[in-house]
Backbone as CSV, one residue per row, in Angstrom:
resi,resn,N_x,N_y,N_z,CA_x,CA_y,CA_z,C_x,C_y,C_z
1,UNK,0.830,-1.186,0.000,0.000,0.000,0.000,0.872,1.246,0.000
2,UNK,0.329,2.372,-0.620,1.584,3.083,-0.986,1.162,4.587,-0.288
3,UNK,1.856,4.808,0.392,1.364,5.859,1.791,1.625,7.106,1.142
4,UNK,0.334,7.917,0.955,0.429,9.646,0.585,1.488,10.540,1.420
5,UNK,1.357,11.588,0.492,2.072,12.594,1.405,1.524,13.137,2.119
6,UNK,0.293,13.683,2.336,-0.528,13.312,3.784,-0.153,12.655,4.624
7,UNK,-0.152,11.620,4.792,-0.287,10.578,5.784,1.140,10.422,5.994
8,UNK,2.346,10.893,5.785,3.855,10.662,5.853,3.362,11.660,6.612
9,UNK,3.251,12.875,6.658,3.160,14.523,7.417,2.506,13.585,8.601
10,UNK,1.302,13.391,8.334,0.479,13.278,9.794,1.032,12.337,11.051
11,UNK,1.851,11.301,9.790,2.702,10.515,10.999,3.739,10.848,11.341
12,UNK,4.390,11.528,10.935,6.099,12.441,11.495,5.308,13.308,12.345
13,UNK,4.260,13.649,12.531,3.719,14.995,13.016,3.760,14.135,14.279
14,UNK,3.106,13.180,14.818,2.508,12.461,15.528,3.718,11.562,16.507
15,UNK,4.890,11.172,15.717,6.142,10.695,16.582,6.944,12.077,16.728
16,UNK,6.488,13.420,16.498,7.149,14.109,17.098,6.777,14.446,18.342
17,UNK,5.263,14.893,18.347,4.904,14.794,19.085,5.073,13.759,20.904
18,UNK,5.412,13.116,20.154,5.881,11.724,21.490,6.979,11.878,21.163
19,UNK,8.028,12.689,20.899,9.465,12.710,21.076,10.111,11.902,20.355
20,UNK,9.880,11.087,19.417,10.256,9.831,18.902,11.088,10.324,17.384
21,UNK,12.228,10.520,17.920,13.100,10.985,16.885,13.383,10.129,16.090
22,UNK,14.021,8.924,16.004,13.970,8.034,15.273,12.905,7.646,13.970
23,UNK,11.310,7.810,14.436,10.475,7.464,13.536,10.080,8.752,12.915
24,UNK,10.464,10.141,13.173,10.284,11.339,12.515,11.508,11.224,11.250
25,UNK,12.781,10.823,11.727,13.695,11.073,10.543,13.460,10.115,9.598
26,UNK,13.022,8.789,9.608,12.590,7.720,9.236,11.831,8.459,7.850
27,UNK,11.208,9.402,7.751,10.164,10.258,7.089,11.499,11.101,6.572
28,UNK,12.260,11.623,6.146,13.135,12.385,6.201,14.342,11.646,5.108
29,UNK,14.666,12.783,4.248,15.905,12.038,3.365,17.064,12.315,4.345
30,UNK,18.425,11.636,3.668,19.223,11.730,4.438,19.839,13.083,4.486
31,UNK,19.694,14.191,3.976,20.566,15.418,3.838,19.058,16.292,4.004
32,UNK,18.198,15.983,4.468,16.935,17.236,4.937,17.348,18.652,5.475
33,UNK,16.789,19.367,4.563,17.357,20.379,5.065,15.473,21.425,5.990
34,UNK,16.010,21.282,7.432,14.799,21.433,8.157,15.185,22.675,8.669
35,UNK,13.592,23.837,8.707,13.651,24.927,9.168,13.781,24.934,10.887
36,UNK,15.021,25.664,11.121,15.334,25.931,12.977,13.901,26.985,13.031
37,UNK,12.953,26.729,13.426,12.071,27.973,13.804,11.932,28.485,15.093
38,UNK,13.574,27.969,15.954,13.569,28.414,17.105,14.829,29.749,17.084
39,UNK,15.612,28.823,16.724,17.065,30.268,16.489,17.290,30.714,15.104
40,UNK,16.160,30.166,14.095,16.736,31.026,12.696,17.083,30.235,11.618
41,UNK,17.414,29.866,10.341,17.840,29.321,9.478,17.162,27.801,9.697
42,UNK,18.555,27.171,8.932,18.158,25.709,8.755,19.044,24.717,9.083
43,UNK,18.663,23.692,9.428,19.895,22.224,10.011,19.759,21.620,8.669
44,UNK,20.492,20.788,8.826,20.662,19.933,6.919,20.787,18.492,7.925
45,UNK,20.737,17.276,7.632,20.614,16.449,7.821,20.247,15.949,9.093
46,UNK,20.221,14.289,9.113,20.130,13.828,10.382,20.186,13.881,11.625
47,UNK,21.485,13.823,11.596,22.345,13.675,13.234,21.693,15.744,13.148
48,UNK,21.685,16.773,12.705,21.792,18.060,12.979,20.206,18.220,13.290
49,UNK,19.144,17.824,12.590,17.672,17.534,12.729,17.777,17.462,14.448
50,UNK,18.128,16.255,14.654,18.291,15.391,16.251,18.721,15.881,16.674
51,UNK,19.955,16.800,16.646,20.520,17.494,18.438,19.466,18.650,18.427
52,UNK,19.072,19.189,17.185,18.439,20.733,17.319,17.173,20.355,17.905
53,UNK,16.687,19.260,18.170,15.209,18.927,18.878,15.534,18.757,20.380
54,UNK,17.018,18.272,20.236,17.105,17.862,21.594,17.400,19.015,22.405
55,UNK,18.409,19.526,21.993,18.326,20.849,22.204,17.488,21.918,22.784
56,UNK,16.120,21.748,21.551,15.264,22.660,21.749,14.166,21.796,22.950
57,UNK,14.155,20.828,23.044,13.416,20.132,23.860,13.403,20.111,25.421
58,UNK,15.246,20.478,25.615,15.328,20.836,27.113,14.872,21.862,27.504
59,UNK,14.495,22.884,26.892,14.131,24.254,26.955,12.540,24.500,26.537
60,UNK,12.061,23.731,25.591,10.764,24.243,25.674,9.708,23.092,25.195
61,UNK,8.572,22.959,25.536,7.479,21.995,25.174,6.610,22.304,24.230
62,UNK,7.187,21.843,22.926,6.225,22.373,22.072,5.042,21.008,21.525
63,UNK,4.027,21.206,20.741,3.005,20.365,20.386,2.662,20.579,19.193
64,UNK,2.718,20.126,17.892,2.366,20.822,16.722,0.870,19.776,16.139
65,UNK,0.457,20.373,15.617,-0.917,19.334,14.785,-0.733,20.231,13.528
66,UNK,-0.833,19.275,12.598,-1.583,19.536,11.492,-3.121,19.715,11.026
67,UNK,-3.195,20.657,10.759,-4.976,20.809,10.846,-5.875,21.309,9.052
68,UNK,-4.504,21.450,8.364,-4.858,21.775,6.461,-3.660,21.636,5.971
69,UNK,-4.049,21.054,4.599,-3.300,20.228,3.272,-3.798,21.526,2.148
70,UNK,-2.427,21.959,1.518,-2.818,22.248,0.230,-1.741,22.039,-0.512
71,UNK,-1.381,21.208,-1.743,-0.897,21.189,-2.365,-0.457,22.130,-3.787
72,UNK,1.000,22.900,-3.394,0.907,23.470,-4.013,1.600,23.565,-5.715
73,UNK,1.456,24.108,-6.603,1.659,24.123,-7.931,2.713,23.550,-8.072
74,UNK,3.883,24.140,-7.330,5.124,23.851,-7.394,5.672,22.432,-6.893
75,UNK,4.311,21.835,-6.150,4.640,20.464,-6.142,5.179,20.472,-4.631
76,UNK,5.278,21.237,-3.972,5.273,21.733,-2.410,4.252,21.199,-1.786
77,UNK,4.298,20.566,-0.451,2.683,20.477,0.276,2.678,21.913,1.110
78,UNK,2.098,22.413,1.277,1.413,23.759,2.338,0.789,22.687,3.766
79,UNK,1.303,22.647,4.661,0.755,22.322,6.211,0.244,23.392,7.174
80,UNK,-0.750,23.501,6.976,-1.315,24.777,8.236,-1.156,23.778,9.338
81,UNK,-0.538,23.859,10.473,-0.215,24.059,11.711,-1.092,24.766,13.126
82,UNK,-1.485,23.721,13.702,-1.286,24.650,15.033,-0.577,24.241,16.301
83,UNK,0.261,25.179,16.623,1.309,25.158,17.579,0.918,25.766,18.862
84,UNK,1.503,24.796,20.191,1.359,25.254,21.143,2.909,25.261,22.036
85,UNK,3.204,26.227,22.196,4.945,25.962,22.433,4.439,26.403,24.552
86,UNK,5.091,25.311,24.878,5.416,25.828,26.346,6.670,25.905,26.886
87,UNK,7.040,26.703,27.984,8.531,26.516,28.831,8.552,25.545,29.242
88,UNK,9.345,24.758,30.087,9.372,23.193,30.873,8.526,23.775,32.235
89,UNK,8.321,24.832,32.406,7.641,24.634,34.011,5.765,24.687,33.334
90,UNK,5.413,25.099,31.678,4.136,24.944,31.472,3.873,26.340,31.228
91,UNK,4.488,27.303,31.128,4.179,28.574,30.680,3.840,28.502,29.312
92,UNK,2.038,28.957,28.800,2.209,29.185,27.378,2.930,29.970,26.881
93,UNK,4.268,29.918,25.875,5.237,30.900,25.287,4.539,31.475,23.516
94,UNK,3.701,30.627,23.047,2.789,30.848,21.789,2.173,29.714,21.826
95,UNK,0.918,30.314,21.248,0.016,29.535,20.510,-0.759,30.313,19.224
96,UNK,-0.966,29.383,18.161,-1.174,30.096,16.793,-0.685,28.596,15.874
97,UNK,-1.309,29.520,14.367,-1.001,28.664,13.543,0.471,29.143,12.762
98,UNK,0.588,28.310,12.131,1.627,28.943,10.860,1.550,27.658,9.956
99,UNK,2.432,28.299,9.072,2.181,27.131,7.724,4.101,26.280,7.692
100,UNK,4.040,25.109,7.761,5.345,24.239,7.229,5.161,24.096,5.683
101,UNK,6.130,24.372,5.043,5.925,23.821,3.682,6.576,22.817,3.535
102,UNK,6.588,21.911,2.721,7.442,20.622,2.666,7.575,20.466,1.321
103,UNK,8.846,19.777,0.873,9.292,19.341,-0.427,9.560,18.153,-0.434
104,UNK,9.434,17.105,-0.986,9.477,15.901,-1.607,10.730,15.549,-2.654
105,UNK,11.164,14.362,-2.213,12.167,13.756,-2.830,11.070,12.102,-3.348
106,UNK,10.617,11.690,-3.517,10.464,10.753,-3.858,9.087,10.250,-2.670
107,UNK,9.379,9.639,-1.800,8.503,9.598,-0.512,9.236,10.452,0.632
108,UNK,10.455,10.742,0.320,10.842,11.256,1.590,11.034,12.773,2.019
109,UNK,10.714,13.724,3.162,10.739,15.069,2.889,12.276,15.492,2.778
110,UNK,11.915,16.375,1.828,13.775,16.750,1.313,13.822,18.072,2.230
111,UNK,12.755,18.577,2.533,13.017,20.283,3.125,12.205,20.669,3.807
112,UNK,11.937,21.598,4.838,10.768,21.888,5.035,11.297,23.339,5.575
113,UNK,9.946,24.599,5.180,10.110,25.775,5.349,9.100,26.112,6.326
114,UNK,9.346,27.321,7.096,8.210,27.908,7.831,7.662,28.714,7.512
115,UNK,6.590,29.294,7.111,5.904,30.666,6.535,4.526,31.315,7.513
116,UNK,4.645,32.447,7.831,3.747,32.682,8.557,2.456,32.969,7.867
117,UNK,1.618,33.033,8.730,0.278,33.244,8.095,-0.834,32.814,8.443
């Protein structure tokens, strides 16, 4: 059975959610180049994906859902988002949507951008 790009998003969305780094990169080519939407720019692969979560994980509790799909012209998916970022003691720090864009290599995401909106 041959799993959409939907359903790749909703399940990386979902082992991130549970911290499960392993089955998020799993979704992920090997040289991904993923938006830091905490300090700025972008990490490029694996092992850089994984410390920047871990990283960002000692410091803050975030929760993301996917909540809209649009596929765009360019062959991009559009992910509307909603994010709930907390401190570790539970302080809401944001909540809101924004959009991930994602690019495709084949089944696997080659990139993903942040765009507000």
């Amino acid at each position: 059975m041959k799993t959409t790009r939907t359903e790749i998003i909703v399940e990386a969305y979902a082992a991130f959610n549970r911290r499960d780094i392993p089955a998020v990169l799993g979704y992920m080519s090997r040289e991904v180049e993923w938006a830091n939407g905490w300090e700025g720019g972008h990490v490029r692969g694996h092992e850089a994906v994984a410390e920047y979560w871990t990283r960002q994980w000692r410091e803050l509790d975030p929760n993301v859902d996917p909540v809209d799909f649009h596929q765009r012209e360019d062959d991009r998916l559009d992910v509307t988002v909603h994010q709930v970022v907390k401190d570790k003691e539970g302080k809401l720090l944001f909540e809101g949507t924004v959009h991930h864009v994602y690019t495709f290599e084949g089944d696997k995401i080659s990139r993903m951008d942040i765009e507000k909106g």
